[in-house]
GURO-24023 format. One record per residue (C-alpha): residue number from 1; residue in one letter; z, y, x. Coordinates in pm, 1 decimal. Last residue first. Layout:
+-----+----+----------+----------+----------+
|   i | aa |        w |        v |        u |
+-----+----+----------+----------+----------+
| NUM |  A |        Z |        Y |        X |
...
+-----+----+----------+----------+----------+
***
This chain:
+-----+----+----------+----------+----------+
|   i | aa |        w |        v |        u |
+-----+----+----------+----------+----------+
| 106 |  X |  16841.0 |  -5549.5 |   3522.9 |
| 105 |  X |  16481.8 |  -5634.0 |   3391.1 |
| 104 |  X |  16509.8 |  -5895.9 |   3096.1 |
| 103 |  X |  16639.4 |  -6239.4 |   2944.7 |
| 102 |  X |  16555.7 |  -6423.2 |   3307.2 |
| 101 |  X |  16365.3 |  -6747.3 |   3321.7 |
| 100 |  X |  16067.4 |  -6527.2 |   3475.2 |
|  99 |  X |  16260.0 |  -6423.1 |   3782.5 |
|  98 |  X |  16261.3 |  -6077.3 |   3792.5 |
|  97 |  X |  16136.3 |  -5738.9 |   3963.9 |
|  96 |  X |  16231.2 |  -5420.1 |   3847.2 |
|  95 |  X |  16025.6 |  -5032.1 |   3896.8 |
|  94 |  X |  15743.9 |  -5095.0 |   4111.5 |
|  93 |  X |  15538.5 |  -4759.5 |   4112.5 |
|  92 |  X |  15209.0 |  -4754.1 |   4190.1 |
|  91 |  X |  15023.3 |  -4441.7 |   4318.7 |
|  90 |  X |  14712.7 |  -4274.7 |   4358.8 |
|  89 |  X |  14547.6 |  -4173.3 |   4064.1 |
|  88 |  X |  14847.2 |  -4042.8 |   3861.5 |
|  87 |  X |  15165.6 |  -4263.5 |   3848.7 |
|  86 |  X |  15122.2 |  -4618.0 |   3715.6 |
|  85 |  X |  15414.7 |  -4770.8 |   3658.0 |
|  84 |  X |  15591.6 |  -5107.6 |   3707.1 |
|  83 |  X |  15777.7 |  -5428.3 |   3635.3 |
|  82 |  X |  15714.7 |  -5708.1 |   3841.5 |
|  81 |  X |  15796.9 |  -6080.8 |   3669.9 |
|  80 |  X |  15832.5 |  -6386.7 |   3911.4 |
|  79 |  X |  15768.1 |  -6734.0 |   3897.9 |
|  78 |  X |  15815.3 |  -7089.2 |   3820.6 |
|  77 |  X |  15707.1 |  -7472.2 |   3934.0 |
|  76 |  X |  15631.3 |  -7353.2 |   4287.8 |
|  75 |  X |  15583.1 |  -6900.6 |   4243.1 |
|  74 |  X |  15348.8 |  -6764.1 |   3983.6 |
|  73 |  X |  15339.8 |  -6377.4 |   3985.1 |
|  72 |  X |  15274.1 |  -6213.2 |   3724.8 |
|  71 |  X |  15236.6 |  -5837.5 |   3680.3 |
|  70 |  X |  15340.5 |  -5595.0 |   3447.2 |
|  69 |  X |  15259.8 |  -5248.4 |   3325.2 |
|  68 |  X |  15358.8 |  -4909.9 |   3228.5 |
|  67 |  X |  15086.7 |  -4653.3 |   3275.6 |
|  66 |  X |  14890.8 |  -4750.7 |   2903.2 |
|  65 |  X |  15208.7 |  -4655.5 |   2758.4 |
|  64 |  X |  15249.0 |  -4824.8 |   2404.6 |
|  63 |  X |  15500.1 |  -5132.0 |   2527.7 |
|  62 |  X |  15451.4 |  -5275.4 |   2866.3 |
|  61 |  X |  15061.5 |  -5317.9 |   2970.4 |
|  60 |  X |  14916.5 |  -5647.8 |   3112.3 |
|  59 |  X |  14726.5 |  -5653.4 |   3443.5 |
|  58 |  X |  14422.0 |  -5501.6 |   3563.4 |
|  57 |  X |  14505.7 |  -5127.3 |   3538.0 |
|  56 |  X |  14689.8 |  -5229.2 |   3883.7 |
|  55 |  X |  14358.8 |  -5302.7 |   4048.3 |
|  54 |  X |  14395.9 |  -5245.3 |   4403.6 |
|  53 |  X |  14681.2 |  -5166.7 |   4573.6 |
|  52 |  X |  14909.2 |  -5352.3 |   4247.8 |
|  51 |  X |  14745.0 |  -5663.8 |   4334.2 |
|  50 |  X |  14755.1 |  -5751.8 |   4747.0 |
|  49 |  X |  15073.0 |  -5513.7 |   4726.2 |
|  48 |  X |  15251.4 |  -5675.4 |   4476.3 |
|  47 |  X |  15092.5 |  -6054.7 |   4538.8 |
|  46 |  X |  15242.5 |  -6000.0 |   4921.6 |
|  45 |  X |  15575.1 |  -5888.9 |   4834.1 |
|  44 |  X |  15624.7 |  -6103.2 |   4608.8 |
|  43 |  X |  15537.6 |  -6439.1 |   4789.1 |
|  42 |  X |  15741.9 |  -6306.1 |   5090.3 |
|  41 |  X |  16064.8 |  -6310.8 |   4856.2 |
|  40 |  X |  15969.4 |  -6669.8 |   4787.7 |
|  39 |  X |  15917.5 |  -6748.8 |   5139.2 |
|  38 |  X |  16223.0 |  -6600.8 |   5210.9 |
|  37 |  X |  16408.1 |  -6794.6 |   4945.3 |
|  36 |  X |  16205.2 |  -7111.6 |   5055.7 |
|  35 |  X |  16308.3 |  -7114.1 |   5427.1 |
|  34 |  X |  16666.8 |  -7152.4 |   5256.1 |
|  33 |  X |  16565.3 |  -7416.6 |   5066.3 |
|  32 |  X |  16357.3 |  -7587.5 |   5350.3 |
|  31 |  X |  16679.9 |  -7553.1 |   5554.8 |
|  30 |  X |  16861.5 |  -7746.4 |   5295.2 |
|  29 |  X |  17132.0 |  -7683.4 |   5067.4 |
|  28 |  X |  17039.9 |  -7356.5 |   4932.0 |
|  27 |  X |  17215.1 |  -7245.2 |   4587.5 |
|  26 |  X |  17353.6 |  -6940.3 |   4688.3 |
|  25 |  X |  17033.9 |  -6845.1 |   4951.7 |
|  24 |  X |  16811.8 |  -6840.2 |   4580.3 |
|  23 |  X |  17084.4 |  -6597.9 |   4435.2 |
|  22 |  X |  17094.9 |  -6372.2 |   4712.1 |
|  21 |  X |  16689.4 |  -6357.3 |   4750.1 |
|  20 |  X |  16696.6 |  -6261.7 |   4381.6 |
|  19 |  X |  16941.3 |  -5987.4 |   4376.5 |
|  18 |  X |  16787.4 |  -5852.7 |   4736.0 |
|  17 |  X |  16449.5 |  -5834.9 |   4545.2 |
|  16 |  X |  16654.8 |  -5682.1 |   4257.2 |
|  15 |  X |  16797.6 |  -5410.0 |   4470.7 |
|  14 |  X |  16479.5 |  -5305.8 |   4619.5 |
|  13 |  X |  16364.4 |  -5280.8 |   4262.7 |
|  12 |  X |  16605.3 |  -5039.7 |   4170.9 |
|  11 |  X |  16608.1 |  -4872.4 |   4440.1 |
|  10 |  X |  16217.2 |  -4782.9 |   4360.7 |
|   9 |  X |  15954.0 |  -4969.0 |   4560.9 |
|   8 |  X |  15606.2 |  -4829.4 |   4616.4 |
|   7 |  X |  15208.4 |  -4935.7 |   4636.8 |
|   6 |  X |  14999.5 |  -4673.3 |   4734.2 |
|   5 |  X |  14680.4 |  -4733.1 |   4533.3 |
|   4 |  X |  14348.6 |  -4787.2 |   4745.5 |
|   3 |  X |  14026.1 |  -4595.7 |   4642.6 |
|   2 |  X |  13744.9 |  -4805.9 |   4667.0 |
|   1 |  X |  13452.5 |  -4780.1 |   4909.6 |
+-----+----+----------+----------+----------+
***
């Protein structure tokens, strides 16, 4: 059987998934727009902890430390960008989230 990672928000992170959600409901104009900023929010979520619980040495690393690492997530015609860290055997740390159009984590 294989060892499960815990998968964890910081603040930070918390804060840009409500960023994010916040920016998609500003621009909603239909129902199906505003069903999509959950859904996209749900899309995260899901690939974070379906991914990061499993196999986070999987995905690409972040500068020289083999712990800091991001994942992809594709999303309709774009996608998002999660920022995070390995810590010890156990335990995943997601520090930023993004939408891939943005410069950089906030």
């Amino acid at each position: 059987m294989t060892e499960r990672f815990e998968v964890r928000y910081t603040d930070s992170a918390r804060s840009d998934l409500f960023r994010l959600f916040d920016f998609l409901l500003e621009r909603a104009l239909t129902v199906e727009d505003f069903e999509g900023a959950q859904a996209a929010i749900d899309a995260i979520a899901s690939a974070a902890d379906l991914h990061l619980s499993r196999s986070p040495f999987l995905y690409r690393k972040v500068g020289d430390s083999p712990f800091l690492r991001e994942l992809l997530i594709p999303f309709r015609s774009a996608g998002y960008v999660v920022l995070y860290e390995i810590e010890g055997a156990s335990k995943v740390n997601i520090l930023a989230v993004r939408h891939q159009l943005e410069d950089d984590y906030h």
